[in-house]
VOVOMI-322446 format. One record per residue: chain; residue number from 1; residue in one letter; x, y, z of N, C-alpha, C in turn. Coordinates in pm, whole numbers. Layout:
BEGIN
ATOM chain   n res   n.c1   n.c2   n.c3  ca.c1  ca.c2  ca.c3   c.c1   c.c2   c.c3
ATOM     A NUM   A      X      Y      Z      X      Y      Z      X      Y      Z
...
end
This chain:
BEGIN
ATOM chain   n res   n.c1   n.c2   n.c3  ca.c1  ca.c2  ca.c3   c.c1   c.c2   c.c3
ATOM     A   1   X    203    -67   -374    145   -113   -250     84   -250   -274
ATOM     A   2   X    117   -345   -194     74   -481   -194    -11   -540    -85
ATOM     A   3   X   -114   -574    -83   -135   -673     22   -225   -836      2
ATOM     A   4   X   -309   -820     25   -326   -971     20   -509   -955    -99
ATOM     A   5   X   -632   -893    -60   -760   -891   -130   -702   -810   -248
ATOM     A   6   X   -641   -620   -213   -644   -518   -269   -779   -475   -297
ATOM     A   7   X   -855   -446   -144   -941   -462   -133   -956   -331    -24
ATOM     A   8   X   -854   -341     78   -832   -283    173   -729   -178    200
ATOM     A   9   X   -624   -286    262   -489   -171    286   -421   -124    199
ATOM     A  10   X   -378   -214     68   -278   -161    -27   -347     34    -86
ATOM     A  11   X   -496    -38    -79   -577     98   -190   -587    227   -106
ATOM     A  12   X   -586    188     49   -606    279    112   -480    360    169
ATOM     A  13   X   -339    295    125   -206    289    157   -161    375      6
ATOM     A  14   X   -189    333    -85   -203    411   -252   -255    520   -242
ATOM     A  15   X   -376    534   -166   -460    617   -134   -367    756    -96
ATOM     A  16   X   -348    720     26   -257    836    107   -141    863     83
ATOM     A  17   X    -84    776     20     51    833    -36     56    911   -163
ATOM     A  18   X    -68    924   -248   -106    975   -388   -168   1134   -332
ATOM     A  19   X   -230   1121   -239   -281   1193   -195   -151   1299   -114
ATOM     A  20   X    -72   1249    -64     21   1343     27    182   1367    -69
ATOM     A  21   X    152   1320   -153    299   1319   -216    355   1463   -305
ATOM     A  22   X    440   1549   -270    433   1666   -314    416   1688   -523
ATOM     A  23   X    361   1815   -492    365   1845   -664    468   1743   -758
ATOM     A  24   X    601   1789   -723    703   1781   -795    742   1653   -826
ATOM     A  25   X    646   1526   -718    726   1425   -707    612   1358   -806
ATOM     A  26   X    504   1417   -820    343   1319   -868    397   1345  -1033
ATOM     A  27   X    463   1419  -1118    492   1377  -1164    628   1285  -1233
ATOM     A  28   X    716   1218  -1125    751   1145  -1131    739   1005  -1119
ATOM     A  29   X    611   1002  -1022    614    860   -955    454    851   -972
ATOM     A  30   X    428    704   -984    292    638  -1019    325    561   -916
ATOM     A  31   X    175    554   -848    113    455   -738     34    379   -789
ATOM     A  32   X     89    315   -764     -1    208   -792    -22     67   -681
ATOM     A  33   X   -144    -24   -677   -130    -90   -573   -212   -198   -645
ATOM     A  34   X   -189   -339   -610   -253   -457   -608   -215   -618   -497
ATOM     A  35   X   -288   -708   -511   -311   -797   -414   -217   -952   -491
ATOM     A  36   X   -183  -1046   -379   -140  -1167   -400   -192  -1249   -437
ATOM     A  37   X   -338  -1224   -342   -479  -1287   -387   -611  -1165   -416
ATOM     A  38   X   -585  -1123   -503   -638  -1030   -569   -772  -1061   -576
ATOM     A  39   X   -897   -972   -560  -1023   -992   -581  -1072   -901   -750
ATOM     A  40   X   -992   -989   -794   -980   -889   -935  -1101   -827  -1007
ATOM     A  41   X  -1100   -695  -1017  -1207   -618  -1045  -1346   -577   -893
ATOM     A  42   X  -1261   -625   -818  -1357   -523   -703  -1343   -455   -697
ATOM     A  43   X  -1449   -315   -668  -1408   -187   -584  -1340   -194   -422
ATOM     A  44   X  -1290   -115   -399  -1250    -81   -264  -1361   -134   -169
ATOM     A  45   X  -1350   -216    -70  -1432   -244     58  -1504    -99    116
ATOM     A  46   X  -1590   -147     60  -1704     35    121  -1662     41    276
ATOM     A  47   X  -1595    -21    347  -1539     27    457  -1440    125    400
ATOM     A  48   X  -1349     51    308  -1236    179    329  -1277    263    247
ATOM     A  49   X  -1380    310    148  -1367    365     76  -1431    510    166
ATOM     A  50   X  -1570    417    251  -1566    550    382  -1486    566    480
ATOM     A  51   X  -1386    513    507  -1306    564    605  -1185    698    540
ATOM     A  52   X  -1158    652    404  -1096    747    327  -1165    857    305
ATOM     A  53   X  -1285    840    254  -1327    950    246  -1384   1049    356
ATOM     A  54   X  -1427   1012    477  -1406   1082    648  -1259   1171    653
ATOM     A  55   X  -1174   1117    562   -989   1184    576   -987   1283    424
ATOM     A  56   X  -1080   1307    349  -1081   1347    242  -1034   1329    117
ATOM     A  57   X  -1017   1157    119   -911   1085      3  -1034   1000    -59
ATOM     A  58   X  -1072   1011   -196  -1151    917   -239  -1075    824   -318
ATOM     A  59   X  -1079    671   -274  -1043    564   -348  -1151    494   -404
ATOM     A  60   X  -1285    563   -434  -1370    514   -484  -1348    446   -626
ATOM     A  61   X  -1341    484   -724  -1262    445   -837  -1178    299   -871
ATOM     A  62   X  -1161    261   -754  -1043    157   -752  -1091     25   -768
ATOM     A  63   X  -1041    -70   -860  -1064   -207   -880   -925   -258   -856
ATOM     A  64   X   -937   -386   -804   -837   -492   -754   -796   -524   -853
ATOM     A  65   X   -647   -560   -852   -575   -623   -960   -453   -738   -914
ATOM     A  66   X   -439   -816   -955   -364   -904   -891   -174   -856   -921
ATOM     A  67   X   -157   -885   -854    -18   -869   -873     52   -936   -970
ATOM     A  68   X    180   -882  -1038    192  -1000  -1203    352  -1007  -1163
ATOM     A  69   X    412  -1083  -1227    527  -1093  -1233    607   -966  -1312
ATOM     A  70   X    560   -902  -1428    608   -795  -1508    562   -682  -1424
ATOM     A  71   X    421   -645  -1335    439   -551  -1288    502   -517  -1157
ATOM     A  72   X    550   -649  -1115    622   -624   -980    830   -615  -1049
ATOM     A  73   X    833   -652  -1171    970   -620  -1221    960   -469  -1221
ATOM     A  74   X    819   -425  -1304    849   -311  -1326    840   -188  -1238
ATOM     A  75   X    845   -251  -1076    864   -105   -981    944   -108   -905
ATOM     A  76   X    981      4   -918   1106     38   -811   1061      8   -690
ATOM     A  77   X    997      9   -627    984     19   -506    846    -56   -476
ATOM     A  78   X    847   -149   -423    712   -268   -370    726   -256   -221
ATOM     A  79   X    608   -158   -152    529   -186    -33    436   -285     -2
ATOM     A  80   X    475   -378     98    379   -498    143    332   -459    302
ATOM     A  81   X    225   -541    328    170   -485    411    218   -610    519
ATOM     A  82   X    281   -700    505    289   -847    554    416   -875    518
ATOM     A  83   X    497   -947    595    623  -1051    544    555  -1130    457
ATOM     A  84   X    442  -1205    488    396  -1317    351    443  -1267    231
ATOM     A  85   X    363  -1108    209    362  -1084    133    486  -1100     70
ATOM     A  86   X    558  -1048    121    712  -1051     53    779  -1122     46
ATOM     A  87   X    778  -1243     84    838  -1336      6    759  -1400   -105
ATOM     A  88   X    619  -1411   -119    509  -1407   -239    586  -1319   -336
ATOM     A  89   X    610  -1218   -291    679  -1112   -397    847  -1162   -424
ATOM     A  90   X    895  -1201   -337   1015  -1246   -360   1027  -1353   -465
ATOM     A  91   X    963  -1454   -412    930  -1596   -528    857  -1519   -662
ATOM     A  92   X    761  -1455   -651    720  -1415   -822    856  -1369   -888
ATOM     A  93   X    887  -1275   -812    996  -1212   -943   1150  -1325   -923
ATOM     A  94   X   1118  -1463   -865   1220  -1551   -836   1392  -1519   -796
ATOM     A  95   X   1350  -1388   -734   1486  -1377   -667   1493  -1326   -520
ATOM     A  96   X   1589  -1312   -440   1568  -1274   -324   1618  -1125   -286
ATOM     A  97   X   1578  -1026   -365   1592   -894   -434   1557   -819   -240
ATOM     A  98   X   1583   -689   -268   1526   -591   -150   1418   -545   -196
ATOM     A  99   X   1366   -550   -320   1249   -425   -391   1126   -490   -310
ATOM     A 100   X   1109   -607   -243    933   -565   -162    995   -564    -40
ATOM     A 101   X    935   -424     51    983   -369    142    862   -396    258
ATOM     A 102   X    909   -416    407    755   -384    501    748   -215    449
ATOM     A 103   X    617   -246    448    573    -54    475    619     30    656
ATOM     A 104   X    574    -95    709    587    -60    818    724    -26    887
ATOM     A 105   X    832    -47    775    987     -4    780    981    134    783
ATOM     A 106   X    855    200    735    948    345    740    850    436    852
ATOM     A 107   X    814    389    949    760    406   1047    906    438   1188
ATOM     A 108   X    941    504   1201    990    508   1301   1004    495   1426
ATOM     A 109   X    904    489   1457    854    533   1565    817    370   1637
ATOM     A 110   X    781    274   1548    752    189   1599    825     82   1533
ATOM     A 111   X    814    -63   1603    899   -175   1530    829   -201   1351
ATOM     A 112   X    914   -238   1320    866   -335   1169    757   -463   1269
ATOM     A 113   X    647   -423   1181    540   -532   1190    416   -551   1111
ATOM     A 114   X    325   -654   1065    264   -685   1008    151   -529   1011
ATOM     A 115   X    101   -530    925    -19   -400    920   -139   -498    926
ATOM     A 116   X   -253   -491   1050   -353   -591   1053   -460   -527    994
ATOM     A 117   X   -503   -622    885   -569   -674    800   -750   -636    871
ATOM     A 118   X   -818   -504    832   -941   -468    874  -1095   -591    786
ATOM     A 119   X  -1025   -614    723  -1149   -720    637  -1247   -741    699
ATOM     A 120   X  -1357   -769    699  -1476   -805    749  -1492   -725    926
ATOM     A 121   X  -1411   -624    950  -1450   -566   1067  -1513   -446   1040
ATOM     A 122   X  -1536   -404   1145  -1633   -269   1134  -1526   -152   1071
ATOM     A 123   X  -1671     -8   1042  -1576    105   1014  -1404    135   1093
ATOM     A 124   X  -1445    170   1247  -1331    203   1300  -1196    119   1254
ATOM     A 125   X  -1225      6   1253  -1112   -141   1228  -1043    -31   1113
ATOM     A 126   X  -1114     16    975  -1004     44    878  -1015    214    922
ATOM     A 127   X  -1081    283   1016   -988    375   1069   -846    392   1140
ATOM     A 128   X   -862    298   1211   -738    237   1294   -603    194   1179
ATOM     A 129   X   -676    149   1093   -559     88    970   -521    205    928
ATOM     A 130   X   -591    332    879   -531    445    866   -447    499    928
ATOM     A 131   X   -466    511   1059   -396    583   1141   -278    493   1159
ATOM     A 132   X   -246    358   1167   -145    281   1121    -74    298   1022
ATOM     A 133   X   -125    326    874    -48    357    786     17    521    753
ATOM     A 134   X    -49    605    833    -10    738    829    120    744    828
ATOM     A 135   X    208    730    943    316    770    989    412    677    867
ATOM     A 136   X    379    565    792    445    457    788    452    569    599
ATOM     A 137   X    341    637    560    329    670    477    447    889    484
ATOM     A 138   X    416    899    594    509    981    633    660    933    592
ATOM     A 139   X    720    830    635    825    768    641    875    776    525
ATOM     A 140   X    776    681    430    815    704    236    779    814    200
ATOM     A 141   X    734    916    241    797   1050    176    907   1140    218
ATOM     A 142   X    924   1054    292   1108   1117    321   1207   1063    295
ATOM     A 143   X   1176    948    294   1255    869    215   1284    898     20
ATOM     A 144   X   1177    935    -30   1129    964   -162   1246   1067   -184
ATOM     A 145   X   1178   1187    -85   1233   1290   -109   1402   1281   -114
ATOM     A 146   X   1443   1233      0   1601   1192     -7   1672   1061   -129
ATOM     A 147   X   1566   1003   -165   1639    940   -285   1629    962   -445
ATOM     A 148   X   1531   1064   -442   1468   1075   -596   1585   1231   -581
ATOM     A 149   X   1626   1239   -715   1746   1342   -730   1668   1408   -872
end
């Protein structure tokens, strides 16, 4: 999971997908999440860390890490929360690859679009971001499930 502090959406997007991802698959797959512009070594924005935890997910624990060139080779699969993001991700790993994906691709229900950015707004703002990333986080576990063999 990628976004821009790793502060906010990526951790709280890591969050719920770590949190909802069945037995069988947690030990296959590591979540992991960091930022473009990384606030390296922050905790989670005590917004999201209470809005997660109101949903029963603690991302308390979590420090920002910037995104690297070796750790974006080394995942299968890169969720961005932004087009920026992904071409940021495109240019690091200097190719024009499919591996950073919108998150908001596996949302059905609604178009591919930017996931807005709760930073400096109140609680509800990164409730709302939750409930944004739910379905989108629904999406990649069906997806998971249909491609992991």
């Amino acid at each position: 999971m990628v976004c821009t502090g790793n502060i906010c959406r990526s951790p709280m997007a890591a969050g719920l997908l770590s949190h909802y991802l069945p037995a069988d698959l947690k030990a296959r797959i590591e979540v992991t999440s960091a930022g473009t512009h990384a606030l390296h070594g922050h905790q989670a924005h005590e917004n999201a860390v209470a809005a997660m935890a109101r949903i029963g997910i603690d991302i308390s624990g979590h420090r920002a890490r910037q995104i690297t060139r070796d750790s974006a080779r080394g995942a299968d699969l890169i969720l961005v929360m932004e087009a920026v993001q992904a071409d940021i991700v495109k240019k690091l790993l200097g190719w024009g690859g499919s591996k950073p994906r919108m998150i908001s691709e596996f949302d059905s229900e609604t178009p591919v679009s930017d996931i807005d950015d709760p930073y400096g707004a109140p609680l509800e703002a990164y409730q709302d971001c939750i409930q944004t990333l739910r379905p989108c986080i629904k999406g990649v576990l069906l997806w998971l499930g249909s491609t992991i063999q």
